[in-house]
C-alpha positions in Angstrom: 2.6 1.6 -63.3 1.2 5.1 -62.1 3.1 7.1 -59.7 1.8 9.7 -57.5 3.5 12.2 -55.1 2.5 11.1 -51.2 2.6 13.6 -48.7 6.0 13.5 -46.7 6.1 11.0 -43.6 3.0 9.4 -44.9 4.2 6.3 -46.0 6.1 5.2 -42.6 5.2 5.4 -39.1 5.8 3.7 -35.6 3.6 1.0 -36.4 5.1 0.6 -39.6 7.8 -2.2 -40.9 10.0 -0.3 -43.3 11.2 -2.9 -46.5 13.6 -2.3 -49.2 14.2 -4.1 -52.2 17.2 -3.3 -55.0 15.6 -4.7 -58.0 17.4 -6.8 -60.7 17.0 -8.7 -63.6 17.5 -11.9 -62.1 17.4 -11.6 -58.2 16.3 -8.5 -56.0 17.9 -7.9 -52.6 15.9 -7.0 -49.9 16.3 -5.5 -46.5 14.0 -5.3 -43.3 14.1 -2.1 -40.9 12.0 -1.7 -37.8 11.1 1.6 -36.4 13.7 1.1 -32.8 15.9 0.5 -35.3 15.9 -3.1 -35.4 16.8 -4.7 -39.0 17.1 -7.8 -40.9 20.1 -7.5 -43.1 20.2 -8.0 -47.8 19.0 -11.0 -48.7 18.9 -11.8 -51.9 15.2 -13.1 -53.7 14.7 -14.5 -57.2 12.2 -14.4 -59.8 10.2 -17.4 -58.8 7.3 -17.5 -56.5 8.6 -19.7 -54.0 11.1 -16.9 -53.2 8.4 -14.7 -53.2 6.0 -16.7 -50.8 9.4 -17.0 -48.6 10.1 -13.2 -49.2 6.2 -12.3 -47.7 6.0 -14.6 -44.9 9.7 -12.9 -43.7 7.7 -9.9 -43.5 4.8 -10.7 -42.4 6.9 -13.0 -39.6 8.9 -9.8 -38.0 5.6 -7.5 -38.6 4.3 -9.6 -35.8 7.8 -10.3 -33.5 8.1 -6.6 -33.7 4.7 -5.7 -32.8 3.8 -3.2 -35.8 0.3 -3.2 -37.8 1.6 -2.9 -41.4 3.9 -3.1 -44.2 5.7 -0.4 -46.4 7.9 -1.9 -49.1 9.5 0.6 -51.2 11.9 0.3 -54.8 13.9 2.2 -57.0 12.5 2.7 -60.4 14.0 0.4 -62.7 12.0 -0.2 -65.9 10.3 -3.6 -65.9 12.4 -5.6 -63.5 10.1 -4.8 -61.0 6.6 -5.6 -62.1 6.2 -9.4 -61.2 7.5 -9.2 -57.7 4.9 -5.4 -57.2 2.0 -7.3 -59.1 2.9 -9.9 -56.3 2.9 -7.3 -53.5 -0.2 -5.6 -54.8 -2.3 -9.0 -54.5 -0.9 -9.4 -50.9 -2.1 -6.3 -50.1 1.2 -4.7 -49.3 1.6 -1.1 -49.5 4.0 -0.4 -52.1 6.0 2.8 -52.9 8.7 4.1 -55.5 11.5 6.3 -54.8 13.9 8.7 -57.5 16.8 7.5 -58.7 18.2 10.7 -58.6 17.0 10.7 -54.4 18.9 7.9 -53.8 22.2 8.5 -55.4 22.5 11.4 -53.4 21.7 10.1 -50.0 24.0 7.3 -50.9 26.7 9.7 -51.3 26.0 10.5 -47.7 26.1 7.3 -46.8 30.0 6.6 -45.9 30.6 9.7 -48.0 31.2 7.5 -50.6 29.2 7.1 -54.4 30.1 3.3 -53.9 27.2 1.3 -55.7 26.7 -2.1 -54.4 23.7 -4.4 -53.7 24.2 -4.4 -49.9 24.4 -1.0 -49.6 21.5 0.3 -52.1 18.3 -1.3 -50.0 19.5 0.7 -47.1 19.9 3.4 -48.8 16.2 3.2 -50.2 15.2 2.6 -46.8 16.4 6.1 -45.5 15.2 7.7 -48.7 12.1 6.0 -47.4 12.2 7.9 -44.1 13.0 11.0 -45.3 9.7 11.0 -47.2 10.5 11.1 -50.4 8.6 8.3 -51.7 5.7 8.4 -54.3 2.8 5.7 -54.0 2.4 3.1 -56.7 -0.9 2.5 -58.5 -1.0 -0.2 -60.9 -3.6 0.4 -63.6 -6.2 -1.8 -64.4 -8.5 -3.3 -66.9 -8.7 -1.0 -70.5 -6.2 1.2 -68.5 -3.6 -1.3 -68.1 -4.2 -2.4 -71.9 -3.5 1.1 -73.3 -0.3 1.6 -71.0 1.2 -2.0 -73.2 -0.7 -0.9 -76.8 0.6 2.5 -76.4 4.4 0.8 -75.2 4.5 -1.6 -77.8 3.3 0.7 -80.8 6.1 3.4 -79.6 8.6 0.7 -79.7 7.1 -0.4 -83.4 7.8 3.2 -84.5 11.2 3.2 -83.4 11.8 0.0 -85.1 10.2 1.0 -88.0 11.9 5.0 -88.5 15.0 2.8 -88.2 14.1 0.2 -90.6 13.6 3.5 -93.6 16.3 4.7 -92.7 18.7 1.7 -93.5 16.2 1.2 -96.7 16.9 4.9 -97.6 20.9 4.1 -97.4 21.1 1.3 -99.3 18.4 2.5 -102.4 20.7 6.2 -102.2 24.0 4.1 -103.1 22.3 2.0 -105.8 19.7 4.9 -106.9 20.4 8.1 -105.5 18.4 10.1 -107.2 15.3 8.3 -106.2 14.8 10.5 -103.3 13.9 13.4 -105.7 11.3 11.7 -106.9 9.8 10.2 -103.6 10.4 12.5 -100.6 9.2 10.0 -98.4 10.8 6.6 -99.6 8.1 5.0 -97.5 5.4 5.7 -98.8 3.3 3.2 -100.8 4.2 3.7 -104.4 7.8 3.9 -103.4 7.7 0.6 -101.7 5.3 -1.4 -104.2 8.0 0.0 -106.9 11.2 -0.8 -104.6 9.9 -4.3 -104.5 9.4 -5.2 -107.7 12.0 -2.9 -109.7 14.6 -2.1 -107.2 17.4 -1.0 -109.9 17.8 2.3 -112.2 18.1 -0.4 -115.0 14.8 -2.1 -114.2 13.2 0.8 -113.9 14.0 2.0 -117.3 13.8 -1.1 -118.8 10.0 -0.9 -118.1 9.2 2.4 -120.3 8.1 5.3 -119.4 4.2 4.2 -120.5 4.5 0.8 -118.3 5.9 2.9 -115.8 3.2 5.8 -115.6 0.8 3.0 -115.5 2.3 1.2 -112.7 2.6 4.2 -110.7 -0.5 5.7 -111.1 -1.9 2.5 -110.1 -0.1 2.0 -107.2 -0.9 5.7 -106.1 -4.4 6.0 -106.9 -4.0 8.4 -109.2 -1.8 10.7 -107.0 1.3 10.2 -109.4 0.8 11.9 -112.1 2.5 11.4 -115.9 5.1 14.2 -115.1 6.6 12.3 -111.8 6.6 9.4 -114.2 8.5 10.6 -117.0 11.1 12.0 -114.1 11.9 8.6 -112.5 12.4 7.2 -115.9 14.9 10.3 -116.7 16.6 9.9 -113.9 16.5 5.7 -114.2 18.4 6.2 -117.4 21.2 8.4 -115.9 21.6 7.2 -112.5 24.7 7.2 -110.8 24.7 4.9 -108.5 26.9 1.9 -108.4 26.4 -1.3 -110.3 28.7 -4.1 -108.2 27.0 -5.7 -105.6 23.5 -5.2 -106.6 21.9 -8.5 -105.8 23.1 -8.4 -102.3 21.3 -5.2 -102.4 18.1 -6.1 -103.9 18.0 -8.9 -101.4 18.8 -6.0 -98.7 15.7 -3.9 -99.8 13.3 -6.6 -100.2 13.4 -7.8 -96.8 13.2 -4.5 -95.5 10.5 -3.4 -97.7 8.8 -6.4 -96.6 9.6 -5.6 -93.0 8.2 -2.2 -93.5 5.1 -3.5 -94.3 5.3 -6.0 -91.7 5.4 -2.7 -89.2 2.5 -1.2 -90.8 0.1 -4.0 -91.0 1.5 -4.7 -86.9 0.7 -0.7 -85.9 -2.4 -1.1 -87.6 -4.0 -3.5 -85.4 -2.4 -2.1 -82.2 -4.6 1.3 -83.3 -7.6 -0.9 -83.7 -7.2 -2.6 -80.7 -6.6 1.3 -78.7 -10.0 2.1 -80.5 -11.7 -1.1 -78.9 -10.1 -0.3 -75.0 -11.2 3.7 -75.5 -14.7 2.5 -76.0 -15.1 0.8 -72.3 -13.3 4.0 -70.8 -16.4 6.2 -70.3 -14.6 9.7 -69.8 -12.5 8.9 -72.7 -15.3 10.6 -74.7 -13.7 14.1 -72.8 -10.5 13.7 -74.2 -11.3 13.0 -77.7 -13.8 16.1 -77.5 -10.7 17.9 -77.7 -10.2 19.1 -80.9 -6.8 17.7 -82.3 -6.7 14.5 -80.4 -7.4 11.3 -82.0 -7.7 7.9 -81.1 -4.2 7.0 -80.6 -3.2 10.5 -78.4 -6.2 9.7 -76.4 -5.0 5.9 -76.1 -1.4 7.3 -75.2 -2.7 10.2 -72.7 -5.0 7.2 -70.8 -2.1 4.4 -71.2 0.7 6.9 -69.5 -1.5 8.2 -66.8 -3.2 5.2 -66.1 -6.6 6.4 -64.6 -7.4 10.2 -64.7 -10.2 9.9 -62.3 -7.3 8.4 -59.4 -5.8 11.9 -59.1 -6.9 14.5 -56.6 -5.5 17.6 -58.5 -4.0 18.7 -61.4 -0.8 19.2 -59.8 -0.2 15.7 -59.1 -0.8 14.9 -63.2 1.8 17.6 -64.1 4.3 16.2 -61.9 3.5 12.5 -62.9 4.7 14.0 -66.2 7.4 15.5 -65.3 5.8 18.9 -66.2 5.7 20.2 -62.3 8.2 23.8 -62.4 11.2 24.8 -60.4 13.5 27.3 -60.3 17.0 27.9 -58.9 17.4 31.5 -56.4 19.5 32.5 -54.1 19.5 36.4 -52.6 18.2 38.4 -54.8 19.0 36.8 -58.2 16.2 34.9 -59.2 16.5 31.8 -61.7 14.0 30.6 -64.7 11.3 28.5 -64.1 12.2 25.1 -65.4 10.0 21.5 -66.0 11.8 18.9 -63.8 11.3 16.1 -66.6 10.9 13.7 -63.7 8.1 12.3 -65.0 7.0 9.6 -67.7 8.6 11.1 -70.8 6.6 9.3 -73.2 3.3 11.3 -71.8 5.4 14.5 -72.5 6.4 13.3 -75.5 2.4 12.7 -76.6 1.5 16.2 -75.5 4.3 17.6 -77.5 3.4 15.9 -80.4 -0.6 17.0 -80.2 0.6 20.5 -79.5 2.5 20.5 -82.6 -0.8 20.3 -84.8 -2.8 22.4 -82.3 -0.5 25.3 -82.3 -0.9 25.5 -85.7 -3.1 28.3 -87.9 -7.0 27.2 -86.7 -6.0 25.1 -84.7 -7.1 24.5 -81.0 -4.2 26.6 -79.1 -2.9 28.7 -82.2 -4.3 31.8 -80.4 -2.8 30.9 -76.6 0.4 30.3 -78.4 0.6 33.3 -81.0 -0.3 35.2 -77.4 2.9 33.8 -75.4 5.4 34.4 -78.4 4.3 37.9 -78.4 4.8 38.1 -74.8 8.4 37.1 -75.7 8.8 33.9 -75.1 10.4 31.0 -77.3 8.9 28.6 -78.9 9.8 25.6 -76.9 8.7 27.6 -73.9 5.4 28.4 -75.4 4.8 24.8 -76.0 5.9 24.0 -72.4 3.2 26.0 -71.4 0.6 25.0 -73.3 1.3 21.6 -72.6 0.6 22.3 -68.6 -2.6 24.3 -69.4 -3.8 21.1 -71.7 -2.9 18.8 -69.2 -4.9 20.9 -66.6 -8.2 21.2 -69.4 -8.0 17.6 -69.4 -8.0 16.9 -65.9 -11.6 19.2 -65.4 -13.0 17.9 -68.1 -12.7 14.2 -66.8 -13.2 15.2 -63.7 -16.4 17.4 -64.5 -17.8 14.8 -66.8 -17.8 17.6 -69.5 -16.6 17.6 -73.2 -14.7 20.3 -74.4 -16.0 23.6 -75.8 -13.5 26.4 -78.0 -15.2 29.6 -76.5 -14.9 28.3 -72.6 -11.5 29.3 -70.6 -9.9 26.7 -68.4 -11.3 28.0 -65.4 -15.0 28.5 -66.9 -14.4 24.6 -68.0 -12.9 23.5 -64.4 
């Protein structure tokens, strides 16, 4: 889902019947307030649409008793507990909003002066967050949109899985071969694994020669592994350290996760395909790839996390979506650094850091912007920060301008 800032007071009125809901796994709790004060007290609803249908006409029932126009229903951000019952709300043509964490635990500490967490207390809590104004408005993306928000989520989570799954492999091959790390730095790669699979061992390894080796490797590499490398591993093979009890437990550990690894890659694969097929129905998504330094899958990520670039007003509102928006702490005279709030999606900040990386770099896109604020004294992560506001900010003009990106422009010549 895509959250935007609403202005304050906005999303509840005289007219307006105020609901809560504490989501859970398994069942939500939900509370009813009017604006006279009138209320319906938590009541708990489960995942199944019955509940639901009995959960809208409640509302809908003391809408009309109470003689209001609409309804506001308002949660606290809890991962994906939420999305069935919102998808629900959205179809219904409820207005929906989403309120901090961080908001409500400390208006619940108000509340009976007293951090007491229960599930009859948070729902009115969220309601007075609710009144207060702090609430941000919930878009639910659509179409290609909605598809790159899951392809981005589910490759991210394949990564994960998969930087874990080397690094077991590269604990079990270091106790059985240490030394195989000096030969490939990155025990993932092809060669390594084609080689892991078929002679896990120092001793099968050497038993194949160093000609049969050579031969297998160069093979496997394309030619990228030369005789030298060759002649190393087999060096190395024959004077090996590592133990030699227990070994086919561990060859049966590192051909299942070989085999896993490739699993991962083959699975990433078609999730990159499928973000290539999605970026081709989003029109503007030829402004962001014009970009030099973004690819396929940043582009796919930076649409997925936002959702729809074209639903925002301002720039503003896509730093703070990211958590990117600034503060600073004063008081007198003494004034305090300016800060990111990080109350954002992190994966979107987490995309733009990882671009940046590339585009800071000698020729690339932002080496000169970034060269500039380092001389200006800042650090690097600060630099960074910065350039990932003024990229987000680029982005947002060129979408909204229907313009591709050009090296000699400034931000404000391409807004």
């Amino acid at each position: 889902m895509k959250d935007k800032k609403v202005k304050k007071g906005h999303c509840v009125n005289e007219k307006t019947l105020l609901v809560s809901i504490d989501l859970g796994k398994g069942t939500h709790y939900g509370y009813l307030r009017g604006p006279k004060g009138e209320e319906i007290g938590v009541f708990p609803i489960k995942n199944r649409l019955r509940e639901y249908n009995e959960f809208y006409r409640k509302m809908v029932k003391y809408m009309e008793l109470w003689g209001l126009e609409e309804i506001v229903v308002g949660y606290e951000s809890s991962g994906p507990y939420g999305e069935p019952l919102v998808q629900y709300l959205f179809g219904k043509g409820v207005g929906v909003v989403q309120v901090n964490p961080l908001h409500t635990k400390r208006v619940k500490e108000l509340t009976g002066n007293s951090p007491n967490k229960t599930d009859m207390k948070d729902p009115r809590v969220i309601a007075d967050v609710m009144i207060l104004g702090h609430a941000l408005s919930v878009i639910i993306p659509t179409g290609p949109s909605a598809e790159l928000r899951r392809l981005t989520q589910a490759r991210e989570r394949a990564v994960e899985k998969q930087t874990a799954t080397v690094n077991q492999l590269r604990q079990v091959v270091y106790v059985i071969f240490p030394e195989w790390e000096d030969i490939f730095q990155d025990i993932n790669c092809k060669s390594s694994r084609e080689l892991l699979k078929h002679y896990p061992t120092p001793e099968e390894v050497a038993q194949l020669g160093v000609r049969k080796l050579a031969n297998f490797l160069h093979q496997g590499s394309r030619g990228r592994i030369g005789k030298e490398r060759s002649e190393a591993l087999y060096v190395a093979a024959r004077e090996s350290v590592g133990i030699r009890e227990g070994l086919e437990a561990m060859k049966c550990e590192i051909g299942f996760l070989v085999k896993e690894l490739e699993q991962f890659e083959e699975y990433i694969a078609q999730l990159e395909k499928r973000m290539e097929v999605c970026l081709q129905k989003i029109p503007y998504s030829r402004s962001i790839l014009s970009v030099k330094g973004i690819k396929t899958v940043t582009a796919a990520g930076l649409i997925g996390e936002v959702g729809d670039f074209q639903a925002f007003h301002s720039s503003k509102e896509l730093l703070k979506l990211a958590g990117l928006n600034l503060y600073e702490v004063s008081s007198g005279i003494h004034r305090g650094e300016k800060h990111i709030t990080k109350r954002g999606r992190s994966l979107l900040r987490k995309i733009l850091y990882c671009v940046l990386l590339n585009m800071v770099k000698p020729g690339g896109t932002m080496h000169d912007t970034y060269q500039a604020a380092l001389d200006r004294g800042k650090s690097r992560t600060s630099a960074l920060v910065m350039i990932s506001r003024k990229l987000l900010k680029i982005l947002f003009a060129l979408v909204h301008n229907h313009s591709v990106y050009q090296v000699q422009y400034s931000v404000r010549q391409a807004a």
